[in-house]
C-alpha positions as CSV (number, residue, x, y, z in Angstrom):
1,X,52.0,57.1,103.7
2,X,50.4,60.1,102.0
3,X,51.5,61.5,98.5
4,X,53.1,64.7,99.1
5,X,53.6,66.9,96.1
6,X,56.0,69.3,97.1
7,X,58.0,70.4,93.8
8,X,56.0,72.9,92.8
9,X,57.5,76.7,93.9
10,X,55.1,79.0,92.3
11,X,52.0,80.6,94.4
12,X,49.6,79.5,92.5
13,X,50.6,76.1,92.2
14,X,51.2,76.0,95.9
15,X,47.8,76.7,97.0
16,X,46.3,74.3,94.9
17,X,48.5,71.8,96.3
18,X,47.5,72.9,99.7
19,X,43.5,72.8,99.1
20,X,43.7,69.5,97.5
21,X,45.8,68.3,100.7
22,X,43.1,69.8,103.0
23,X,40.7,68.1,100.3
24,X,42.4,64.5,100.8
25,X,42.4,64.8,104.6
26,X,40.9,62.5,106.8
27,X,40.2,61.7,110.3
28,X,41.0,58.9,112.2
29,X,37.6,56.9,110.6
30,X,38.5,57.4,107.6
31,X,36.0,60.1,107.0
32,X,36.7,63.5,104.8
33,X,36.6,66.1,106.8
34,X,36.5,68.8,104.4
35,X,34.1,66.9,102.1
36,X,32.4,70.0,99.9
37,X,34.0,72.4,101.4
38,X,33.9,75.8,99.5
39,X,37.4,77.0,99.9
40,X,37.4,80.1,98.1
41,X,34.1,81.5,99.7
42,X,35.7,81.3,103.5
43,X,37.8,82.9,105.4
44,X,39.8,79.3,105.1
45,X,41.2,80.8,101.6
46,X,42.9,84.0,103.5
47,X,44.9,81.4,105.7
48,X,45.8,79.0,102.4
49,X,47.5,82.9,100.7
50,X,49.2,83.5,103.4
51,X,50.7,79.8,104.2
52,X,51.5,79.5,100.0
53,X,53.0,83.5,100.1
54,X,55.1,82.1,103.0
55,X,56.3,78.9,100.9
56,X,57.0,80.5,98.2
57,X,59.2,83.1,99.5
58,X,61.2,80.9,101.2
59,X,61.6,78.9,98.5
60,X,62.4,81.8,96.4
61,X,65.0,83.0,99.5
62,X,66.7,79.3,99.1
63,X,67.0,79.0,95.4
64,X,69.0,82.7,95.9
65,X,70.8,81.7,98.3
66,X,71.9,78.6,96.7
67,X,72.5,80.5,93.1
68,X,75.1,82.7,95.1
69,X,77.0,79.6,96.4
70,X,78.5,78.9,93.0
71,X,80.1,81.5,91.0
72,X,77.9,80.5,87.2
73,X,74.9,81.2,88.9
74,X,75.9,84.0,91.5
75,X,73.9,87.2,90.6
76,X,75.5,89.6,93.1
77,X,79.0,91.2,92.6
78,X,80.0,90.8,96.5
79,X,79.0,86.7,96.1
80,X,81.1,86.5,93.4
81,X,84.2,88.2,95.0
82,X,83.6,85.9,97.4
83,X,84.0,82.9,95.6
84,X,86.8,84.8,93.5
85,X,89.0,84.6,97.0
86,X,88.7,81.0,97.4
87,X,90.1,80.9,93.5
88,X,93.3,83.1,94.2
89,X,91.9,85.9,92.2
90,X,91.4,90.0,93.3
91,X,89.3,91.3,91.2
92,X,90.8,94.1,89.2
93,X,89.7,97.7,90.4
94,X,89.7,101.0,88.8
95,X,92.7,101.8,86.6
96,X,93.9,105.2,86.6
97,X,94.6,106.8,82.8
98,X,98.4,107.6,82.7
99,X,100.1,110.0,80.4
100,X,103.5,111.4,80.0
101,X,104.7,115.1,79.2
102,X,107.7,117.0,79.2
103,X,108.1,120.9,79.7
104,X,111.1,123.4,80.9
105,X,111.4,125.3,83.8
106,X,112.7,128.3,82.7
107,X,115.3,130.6,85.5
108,X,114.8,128.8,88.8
109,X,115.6,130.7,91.7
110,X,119.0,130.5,92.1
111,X,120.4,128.1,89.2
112,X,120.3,125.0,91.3
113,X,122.8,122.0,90.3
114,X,119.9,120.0,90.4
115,X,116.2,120.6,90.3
116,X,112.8,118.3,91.9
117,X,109.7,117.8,91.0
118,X,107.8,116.5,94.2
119,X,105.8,113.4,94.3
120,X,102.0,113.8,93.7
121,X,102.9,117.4,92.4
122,X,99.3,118.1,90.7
123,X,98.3,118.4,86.8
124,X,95.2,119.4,85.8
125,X,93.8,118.9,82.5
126,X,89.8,119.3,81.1
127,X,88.3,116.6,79.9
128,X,84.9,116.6,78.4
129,X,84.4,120.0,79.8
130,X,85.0,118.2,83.5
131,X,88.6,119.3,85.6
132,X,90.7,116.1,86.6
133,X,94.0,115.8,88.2
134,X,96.9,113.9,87.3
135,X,100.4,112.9,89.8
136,X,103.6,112.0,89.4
137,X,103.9,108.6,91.9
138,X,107.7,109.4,92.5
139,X,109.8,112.7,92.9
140,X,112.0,113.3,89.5
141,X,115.4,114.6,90.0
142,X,117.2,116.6,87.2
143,X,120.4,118.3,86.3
144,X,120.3,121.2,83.8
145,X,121.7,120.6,81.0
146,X,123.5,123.6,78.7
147,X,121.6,125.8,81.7
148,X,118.1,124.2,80.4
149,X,116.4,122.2,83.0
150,X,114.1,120.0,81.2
151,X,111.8,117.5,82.6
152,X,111.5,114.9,80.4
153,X,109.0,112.3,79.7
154,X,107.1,112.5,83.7
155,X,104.8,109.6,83.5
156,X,101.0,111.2,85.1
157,X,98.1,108.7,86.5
158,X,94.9,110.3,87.1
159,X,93.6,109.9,90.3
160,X,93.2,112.3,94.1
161,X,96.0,111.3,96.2
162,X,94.7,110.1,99.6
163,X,96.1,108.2,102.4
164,X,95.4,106.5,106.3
165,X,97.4,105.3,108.5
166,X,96.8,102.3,110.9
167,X,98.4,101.0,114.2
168,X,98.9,97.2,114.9
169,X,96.9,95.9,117.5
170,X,97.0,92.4,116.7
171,X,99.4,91.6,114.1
172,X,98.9,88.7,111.9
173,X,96.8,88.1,108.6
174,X,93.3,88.3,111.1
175,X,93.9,92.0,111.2
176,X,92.9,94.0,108.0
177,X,93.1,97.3,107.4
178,X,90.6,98.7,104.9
179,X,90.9,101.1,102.5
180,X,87.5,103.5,102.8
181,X,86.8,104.0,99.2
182,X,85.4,102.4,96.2
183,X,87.2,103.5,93.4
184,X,90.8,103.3,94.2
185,X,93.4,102.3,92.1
186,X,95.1,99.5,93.8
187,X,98.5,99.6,91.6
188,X,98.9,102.4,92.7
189,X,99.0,101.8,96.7
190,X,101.9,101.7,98.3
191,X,102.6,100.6,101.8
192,X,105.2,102.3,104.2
193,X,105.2,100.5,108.2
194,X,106.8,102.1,110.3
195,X,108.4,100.9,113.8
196,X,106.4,102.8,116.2
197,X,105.4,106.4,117.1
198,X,108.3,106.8,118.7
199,X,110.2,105.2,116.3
200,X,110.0,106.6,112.8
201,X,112.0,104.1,111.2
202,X,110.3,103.1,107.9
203,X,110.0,100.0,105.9
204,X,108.6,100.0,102.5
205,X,106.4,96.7,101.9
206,X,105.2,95.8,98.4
207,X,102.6,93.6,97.0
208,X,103.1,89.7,97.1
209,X,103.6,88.3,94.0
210,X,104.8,84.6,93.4
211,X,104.2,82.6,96.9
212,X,106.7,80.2,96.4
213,X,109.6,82.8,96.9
214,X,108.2,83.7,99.8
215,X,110.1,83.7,103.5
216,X,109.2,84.9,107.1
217,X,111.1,87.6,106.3
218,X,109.5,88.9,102.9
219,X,108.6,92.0,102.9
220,X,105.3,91.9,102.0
221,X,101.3,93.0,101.7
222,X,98.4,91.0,100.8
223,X,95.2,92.6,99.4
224,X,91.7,91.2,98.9
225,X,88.3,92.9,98.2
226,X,85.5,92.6,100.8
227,X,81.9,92.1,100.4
228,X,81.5,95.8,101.0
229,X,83.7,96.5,98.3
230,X,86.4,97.9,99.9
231,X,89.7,96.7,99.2
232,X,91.8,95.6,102.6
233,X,95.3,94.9,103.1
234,X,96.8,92.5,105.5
235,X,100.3,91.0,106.0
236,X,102.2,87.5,106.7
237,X,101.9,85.6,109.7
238,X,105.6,84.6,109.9
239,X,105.8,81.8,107.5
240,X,104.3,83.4,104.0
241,X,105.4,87.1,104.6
242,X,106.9,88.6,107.5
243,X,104.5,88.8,110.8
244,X,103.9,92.8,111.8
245,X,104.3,93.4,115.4
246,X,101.8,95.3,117.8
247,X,102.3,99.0,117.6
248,X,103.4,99.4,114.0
249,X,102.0,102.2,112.1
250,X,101.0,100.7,108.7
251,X,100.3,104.0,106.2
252,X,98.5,103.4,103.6
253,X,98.9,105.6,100.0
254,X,96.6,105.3,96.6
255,X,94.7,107.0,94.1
256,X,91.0,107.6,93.8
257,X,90.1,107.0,90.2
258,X,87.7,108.1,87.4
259,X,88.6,104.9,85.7
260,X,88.0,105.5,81.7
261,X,86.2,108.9,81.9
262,X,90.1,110.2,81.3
263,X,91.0,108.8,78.5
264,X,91.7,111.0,75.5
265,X,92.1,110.3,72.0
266,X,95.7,110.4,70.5
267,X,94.1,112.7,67.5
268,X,93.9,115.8,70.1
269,X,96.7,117.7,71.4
270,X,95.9,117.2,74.9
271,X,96.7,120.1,77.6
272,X,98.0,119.8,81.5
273,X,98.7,122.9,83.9
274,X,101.2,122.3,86.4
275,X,99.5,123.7,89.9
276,X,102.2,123.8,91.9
277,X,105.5,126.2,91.3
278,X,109.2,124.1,90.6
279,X,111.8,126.0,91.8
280,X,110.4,129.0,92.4
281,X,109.0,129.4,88.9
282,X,105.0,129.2,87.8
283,X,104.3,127.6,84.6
284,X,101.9,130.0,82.7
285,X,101.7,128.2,79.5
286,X,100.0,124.9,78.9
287,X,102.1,122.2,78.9
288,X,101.1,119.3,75.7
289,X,101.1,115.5,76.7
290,X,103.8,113.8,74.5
291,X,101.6,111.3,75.5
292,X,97.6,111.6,76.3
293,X,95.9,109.9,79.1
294,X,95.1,106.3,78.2
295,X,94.3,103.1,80.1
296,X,92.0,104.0,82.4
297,X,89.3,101.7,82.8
298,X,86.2,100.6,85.2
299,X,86.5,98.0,88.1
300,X,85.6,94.3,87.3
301,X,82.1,93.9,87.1
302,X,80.3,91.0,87.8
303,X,80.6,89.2,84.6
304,X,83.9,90.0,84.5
305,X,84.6,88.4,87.4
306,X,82.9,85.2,86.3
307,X,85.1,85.2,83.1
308,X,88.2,85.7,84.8
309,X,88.3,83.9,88.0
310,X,88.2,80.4,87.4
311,X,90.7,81.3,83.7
312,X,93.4,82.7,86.8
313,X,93.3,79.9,88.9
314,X,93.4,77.2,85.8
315,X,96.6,79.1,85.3
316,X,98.0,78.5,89.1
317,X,100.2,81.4,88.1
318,X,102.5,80.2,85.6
319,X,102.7,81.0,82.2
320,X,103.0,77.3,80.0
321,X,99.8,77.3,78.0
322,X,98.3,80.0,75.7
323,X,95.4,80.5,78.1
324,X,98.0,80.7,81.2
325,X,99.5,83.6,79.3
326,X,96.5,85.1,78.9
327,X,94.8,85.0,82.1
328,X,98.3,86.6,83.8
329,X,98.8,89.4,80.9
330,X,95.3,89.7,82.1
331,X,95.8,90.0,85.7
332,X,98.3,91.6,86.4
333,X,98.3,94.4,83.2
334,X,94.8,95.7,82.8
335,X,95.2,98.2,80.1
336,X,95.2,96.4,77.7
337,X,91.3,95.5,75.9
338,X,91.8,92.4,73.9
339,X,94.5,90.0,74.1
340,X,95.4,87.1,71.6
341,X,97.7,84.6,72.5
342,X,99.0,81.4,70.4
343,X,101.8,79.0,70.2
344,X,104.8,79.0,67.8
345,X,102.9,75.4,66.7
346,X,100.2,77.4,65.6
347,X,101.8,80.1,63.8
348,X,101.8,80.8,60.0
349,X,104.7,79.7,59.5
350,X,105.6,77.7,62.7
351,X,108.1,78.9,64.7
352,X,109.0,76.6,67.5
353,X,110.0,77.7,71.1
354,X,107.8,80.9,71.6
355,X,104.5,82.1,72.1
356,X,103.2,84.7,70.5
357,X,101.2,87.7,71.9
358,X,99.0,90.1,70.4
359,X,97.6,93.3,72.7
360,X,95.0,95.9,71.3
361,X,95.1,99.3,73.4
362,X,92.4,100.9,74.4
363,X,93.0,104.1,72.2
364,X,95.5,103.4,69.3
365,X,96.2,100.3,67.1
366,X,99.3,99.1,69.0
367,X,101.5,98.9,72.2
368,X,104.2,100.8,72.1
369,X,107.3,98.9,72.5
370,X,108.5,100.3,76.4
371,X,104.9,98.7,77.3
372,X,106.1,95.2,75.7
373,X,109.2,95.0,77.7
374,X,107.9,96.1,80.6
375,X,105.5,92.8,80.6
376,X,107.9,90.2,79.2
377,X,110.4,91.5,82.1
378,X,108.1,92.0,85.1
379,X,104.8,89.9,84.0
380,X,106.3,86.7,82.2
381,X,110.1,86.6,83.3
382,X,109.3,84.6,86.5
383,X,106.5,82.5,85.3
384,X,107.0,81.5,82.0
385,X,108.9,78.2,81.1
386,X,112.6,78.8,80.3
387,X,112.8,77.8,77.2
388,X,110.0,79.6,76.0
389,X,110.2,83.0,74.3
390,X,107.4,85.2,74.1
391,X,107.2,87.4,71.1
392,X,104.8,90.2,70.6
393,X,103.3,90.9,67.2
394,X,101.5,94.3,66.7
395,X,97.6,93.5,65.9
396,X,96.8,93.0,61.8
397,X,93.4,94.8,61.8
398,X,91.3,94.4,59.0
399,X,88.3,97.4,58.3
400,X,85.3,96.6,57.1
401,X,83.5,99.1,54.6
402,X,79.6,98.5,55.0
403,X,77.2,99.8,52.5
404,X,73.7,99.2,54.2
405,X,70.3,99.5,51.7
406,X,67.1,99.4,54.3
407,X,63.4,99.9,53.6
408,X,60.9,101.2,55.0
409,X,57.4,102.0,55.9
410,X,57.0,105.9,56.7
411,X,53.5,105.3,57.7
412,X,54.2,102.8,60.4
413,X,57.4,105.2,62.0
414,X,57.4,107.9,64.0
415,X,60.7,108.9,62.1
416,X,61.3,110.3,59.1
417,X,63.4,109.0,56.8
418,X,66.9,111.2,58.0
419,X,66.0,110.1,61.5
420,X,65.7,106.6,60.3
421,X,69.4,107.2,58.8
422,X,71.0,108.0,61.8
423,X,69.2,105.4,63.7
424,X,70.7,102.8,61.5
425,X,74.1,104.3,61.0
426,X,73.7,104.2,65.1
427,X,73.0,100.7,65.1
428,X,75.7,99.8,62.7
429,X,78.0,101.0,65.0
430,X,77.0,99.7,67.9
431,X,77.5,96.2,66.5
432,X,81.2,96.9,65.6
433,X,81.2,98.1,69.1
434,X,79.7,95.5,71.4
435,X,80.6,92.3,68.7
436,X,83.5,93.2,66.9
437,X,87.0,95.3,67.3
438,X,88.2,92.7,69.4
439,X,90.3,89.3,68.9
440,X,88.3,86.4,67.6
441,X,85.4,87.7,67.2
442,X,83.7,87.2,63.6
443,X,81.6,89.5,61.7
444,X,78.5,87.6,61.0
445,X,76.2,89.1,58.5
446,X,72.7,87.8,59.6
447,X,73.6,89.4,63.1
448,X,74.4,92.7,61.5
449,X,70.7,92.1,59.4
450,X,68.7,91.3,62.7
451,X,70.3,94.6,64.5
452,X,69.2,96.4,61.6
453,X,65.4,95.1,61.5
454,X,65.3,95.7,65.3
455,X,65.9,99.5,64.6
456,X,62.1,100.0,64.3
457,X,59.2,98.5,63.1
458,X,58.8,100.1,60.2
459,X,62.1,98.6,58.7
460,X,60.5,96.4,56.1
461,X,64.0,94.5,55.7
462,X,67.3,95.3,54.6
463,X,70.7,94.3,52.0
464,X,74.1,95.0,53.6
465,X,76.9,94.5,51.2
466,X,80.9,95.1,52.7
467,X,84.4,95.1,51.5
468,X,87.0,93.9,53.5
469,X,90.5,96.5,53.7
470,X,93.9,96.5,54.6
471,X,96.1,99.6,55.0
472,X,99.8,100.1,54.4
473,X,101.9,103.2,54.9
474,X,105.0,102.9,52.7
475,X,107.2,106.1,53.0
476,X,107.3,108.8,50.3
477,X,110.4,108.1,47.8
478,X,111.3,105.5,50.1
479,X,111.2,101.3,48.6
480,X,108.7,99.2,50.6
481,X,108.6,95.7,50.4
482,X,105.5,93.3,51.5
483,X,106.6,89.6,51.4
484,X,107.0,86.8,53.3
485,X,105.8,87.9,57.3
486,X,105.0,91.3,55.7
487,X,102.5,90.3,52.7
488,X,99.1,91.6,53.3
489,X,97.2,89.1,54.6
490,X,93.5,89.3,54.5
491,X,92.8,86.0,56.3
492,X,89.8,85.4,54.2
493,X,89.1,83.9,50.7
494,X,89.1,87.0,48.3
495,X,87.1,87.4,44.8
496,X,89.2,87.9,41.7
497,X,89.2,91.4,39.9
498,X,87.7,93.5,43.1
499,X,90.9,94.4,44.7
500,X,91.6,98.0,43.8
501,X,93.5,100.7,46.7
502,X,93.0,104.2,46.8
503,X,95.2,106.8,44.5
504,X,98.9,107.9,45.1
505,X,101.6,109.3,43.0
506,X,104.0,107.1,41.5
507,X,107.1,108.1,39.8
508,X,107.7,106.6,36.2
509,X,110.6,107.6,33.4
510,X,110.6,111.4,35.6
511,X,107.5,111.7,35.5
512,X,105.0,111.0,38.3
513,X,101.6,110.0,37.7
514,X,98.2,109.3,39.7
515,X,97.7,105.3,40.3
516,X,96.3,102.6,41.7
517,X,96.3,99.5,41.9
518,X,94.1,97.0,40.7
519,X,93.9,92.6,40.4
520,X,93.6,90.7,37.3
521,X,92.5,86.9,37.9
522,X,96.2,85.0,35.8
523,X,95.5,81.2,36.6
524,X,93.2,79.2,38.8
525,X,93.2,81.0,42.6
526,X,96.2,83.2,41.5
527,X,96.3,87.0,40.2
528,X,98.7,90.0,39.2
529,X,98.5,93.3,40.2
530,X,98.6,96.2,38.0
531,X,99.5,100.2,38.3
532,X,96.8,102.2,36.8
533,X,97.1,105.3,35.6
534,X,93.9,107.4,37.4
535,X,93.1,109.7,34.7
536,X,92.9,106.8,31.9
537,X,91.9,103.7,33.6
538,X,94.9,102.4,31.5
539,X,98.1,99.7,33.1
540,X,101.0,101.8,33.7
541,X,103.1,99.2,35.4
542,X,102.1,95.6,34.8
543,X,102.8,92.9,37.4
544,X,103.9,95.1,40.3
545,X,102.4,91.9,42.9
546,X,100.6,88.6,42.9
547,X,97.5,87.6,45.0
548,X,96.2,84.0,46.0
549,X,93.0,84.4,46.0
550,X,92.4,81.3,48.5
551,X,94.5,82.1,51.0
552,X,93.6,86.0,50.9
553,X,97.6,87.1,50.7
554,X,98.6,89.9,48.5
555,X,102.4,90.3,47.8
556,X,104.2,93.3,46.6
557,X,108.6,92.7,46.5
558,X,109.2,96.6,45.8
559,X,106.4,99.7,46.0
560,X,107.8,103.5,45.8
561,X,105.3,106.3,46.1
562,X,106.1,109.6,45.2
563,X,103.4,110.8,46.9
564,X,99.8,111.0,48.7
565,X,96.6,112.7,47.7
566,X,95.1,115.4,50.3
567,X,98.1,114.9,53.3
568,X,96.5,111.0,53.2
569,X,99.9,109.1,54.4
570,X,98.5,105.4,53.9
571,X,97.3,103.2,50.9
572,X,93.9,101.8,51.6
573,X,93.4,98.0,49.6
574,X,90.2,96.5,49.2
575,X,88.3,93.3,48.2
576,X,85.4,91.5,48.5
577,X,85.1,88.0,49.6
578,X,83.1,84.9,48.7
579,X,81.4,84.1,52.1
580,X,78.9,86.7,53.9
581,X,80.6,86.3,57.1
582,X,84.2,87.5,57.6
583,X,86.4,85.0,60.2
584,X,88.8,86.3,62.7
585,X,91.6,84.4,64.0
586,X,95.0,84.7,65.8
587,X,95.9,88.5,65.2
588,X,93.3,89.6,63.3
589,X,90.4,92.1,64.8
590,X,87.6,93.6,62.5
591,X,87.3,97.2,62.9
592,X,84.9,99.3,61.5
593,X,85.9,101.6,58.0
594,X,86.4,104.9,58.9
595,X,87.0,106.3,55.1
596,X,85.5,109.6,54.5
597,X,84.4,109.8,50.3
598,X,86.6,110.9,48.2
599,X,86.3,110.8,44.3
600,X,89.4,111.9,43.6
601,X,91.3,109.2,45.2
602,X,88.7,106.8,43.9
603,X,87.6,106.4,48.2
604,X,83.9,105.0,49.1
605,X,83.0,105.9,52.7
606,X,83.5,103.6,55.0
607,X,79.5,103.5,56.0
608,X,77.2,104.5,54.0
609,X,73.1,103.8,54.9
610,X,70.7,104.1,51.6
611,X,66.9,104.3,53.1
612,X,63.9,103.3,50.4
613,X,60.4,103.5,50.8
């Protein structure tokens, strides 16, 4: 039998098979019958392209189609929603920003005992110089109160309201009905079926949730996404979910989103008009959001879908290890960016029978505490174990204060050296962006070093040195204490005599004085912390705290301010530590300093790029 070689998939490697087949070949006797044959000087050669271009593609065709059987390897978004489906998992879709606002409508026609604000009543709002819209999903109902009639608190989500109605032709989960439009947002579809033309009697079906509570008679939708990327509903067959019957009118209401182009920060007063009159009555002035537009984020993208998938089914939709927790917080409450979740086991100290959960918004530092009830009580009520009792804990968010010294060579840039500066400053941030600000994820220095160098070749090399800082905001006149659960906890090893905070009054015999405070190494990996007088570097208060060094944990029983510096309304502690990588764990995320200088209250900025030549 001949030796076939037939593992080689490149072109060139397949024609040379091919010759030296045709090279081998014999006839019947024995003989060669291509015996010096000049194969690249005839018209032989054309025929051996053509036969290797053929291989090779189809080689190339099968490894692809191969790759996109599995989800690791799957390089196209609709393969891996494919997969995703046989996993239990939808892919998340476009999340709509929501906000909140309030405002007063002022003498409604006729003094109505009550007054409405109809569902998907329009807001407008510019954002980036761009007009979106924002709806209320529900009517809101109110009665005046001391002849004020005062909306309060209307929850907004971005989106164009659209909607399509379907009739039943074949009912069972065969017939879908999709929804024509790629960036919807699906929590916010809502499904109405209705008995017939004829017959406008109305049902209102919502999403399934937990299949084990499921009857023939549940009242409820299933959704997937479809290779297209459209996302399709379709309903029980009678066993799982109640069977539609032939002639229903299924209508079908969502929200086209933006996704994350709508979310403001909370440091601007952000401004709605209400398009639509409320009894009669215009609103002329601006309404402000007691609440900005946050949450609003992108579908899952492919990678996303990788990540996720094989985490939700692991979980089978019960909430009993740290990851299940995760994966359904996950799931089923996208606006959230990082999650951290560990057992009481785990916790400093333990605490047995709970799980604790950590959520970082997407504009902020924390989740508000409406947000955290709203997932314990319709998230993790009906998966979690019984005797298991989740407990949220805000995220402990440490700020890194990076001084960066780079060289360079102006004679091999195209930049000066303020260009230079901003490039690096650029690239600085990028790496807090893309590697940090997130749960568990470390700061490593020679990362930081290598994004530096890669700025441009005329970086010669560069010295970053950092401080790590923690921030408390005790009120004015007002005794704070920071022990036990509320000691600062730096989660890193510190070094002795470089903790120092910022400046704030301080109130001593009647008279109040500029401070801050400052370590003093006492005994082995322990310090004290003094109160420094500002204008004489000189103790004012000695031993106000301790510090162990080793376990980075700073305690203060009893701090009163008087006062801040320049409407500053925190106390910003510093240190540096031994090691030139900071760890993350649990709660902690690393966040880049955002300190403006400030001599007077003894501030550094909290990034400051130094460029040599």
């Amino acid at each position: 039998m001949a030796n076939y070689r037939i593992s080689e998939l490149d072109f060139d490697e397949i024609k040379i098979n091919l010759k030296q087949f045709l090279v081998n070949y014999r006839d019947k006797d024995k003989n060669l019958i291509f015996k010096d044959y000049d194969f690249e000087a005839s018209s032989l050669s054309i025929l051996l392209d053509l036969l290797s271009y053929n291989t090779h593609y189809n080689a190339y065709l099968a490894n692809m189609v191969a790759n996109e059987m599995f989800l690791d390897s799957a390089v196209k978004r609709e393969s891996a929603v494919s997969i995703s489906k046989h996993l239990g998992y939808t892919p998340l879709s476009y999340r709509s920003a929501k906000a909140q606002v309030s405002f007063v409508i002022a003498n409604p026609a006729g003094n109505p005992t009550t007054l409405t604000l109809p569902k998907f009543s329009p807001f407008s709002t510019i954002i980036d110089g761009t007009l979106y819209t924002f709806v209320n999903l529900d009517s809101v109902t109110i009665s005046p109160v001391n002849d004020e009639y005062l909306f309060s608190n209307v929850d907004l989500v971005e989106g164009q309201p659209l909607n399509f109605t379907y009739r039943v032709n074949a009912s069972g989960p065969d017939e879908k009905y999709s929804i024509p439009n790629n960036n919807i947002d699906t929590s916010t579809i809502r499904v109405v079926v209705q008995n017939s033309y004829s017959d406008t009697t109305q049902t209102t079906y919502t999403v399934a949730g937990n299949l084990e509570a499921l009857t023939g008679q549940s009242q409820v939708y299933f959704i997937e996404e479809s290779p297209t990327g459209y996302y399709e509903i379709f309903f029980g067959d009678g066993v799982l979910g109640k069977k539609l019957s032939d002639g229903n009118l299924v209508r079908i209401e969502y929200l086209v989103s933006n996704g994350s182009k709508c979310n403001v920060s909370n440091e601007i007063d952000q401004e709605f008009s209400l398009q639509t009159n409320v009894g009669g009555v215009n609103l002329e002035a601006p309404i402000i959001a007691s609440r900005n537009s946050t949450g609003g984020d992108e579908a899952d993208n492919l990678e996303e879908i990788k990540f996720k998938a094989p985490r939700f089914l692991s979980s089978f939709n019960r909430a009993v290890t740290a990851n299940d927790y995760k994966a359904i917080i996950e799931s089923n409450y996208p606006l959230v960016e990082s999650i951290s979740v560990w057992g009481g086991e785990e916790n400093i100290p333990p605490v047995y029978g709970k799980v604790f959960i950590s959520l970082k918004p997407y504009s902020g530092y924390t989740i508000n505490t409406e947000l955290k009830e709203k997932i314990k009580l319709e998230i993790l009520a009906d998966r979690k174990m019984m005797s298991i009792i989740p407990e949220f804990k805000d995220p402990n968010y440490l700020f890194v204060t990076v001084n960066a010294k780079v060289k360079f060579d102006p004679k091999n840039s195209k930049y000066n050296q303020s260009e230079i500066t901003t490039l690096v400053r650029a690239k600085i941030e990028e790496y807090f962006q893309q590697e940090l600000q997130k749960f568990d994820k470390d700061f490593v220095y020679s990362k930081l070093s290598r994004a530096i160098d890669s700025v441009d070749l005329s970086i010669l090399g560069n010295a970053v040195s950092f401080q790590i800082q923690k921030r408390i905001t005790p009120l004015v006149n007002t005794e704070s204490i920071y022990t036990g659960t509320s000691a600062l906890k730096f989660a890193n090893q510190l070094v002795s005599n470089t903790i120092q905070s910022t400046v704030f009054y301080y109130k001593k015999d009647n008279i109040i004085y500029s401070v801050y405070i400052k370590d003093i190494l006492t005994a082995g990996t322990t310090g004290t912390l003094n109160l420094y007088n500002s204008l004489t570097d000189t103790i004012l208060i000695q031993n106000i705290g301790t510090v162990d060094y080793v376990k980075g944990t700073i305690t203060i029983p009893s701090l009163t301010p008087a006062g801040y510096y320049e409407n500053n309304n925190d106390i910003r502690i510093s240190a540096k530590i031994p090691e030139l990588d900071i760890q993350s764990s649990r709660d902690l995320i690393l966040i880049i300093d955002d300190s403006t200088s400030s001599s007077i209250i003894k501030r550094s900025a909290g990034l400051t790029v130094t460029i040599t030549v």
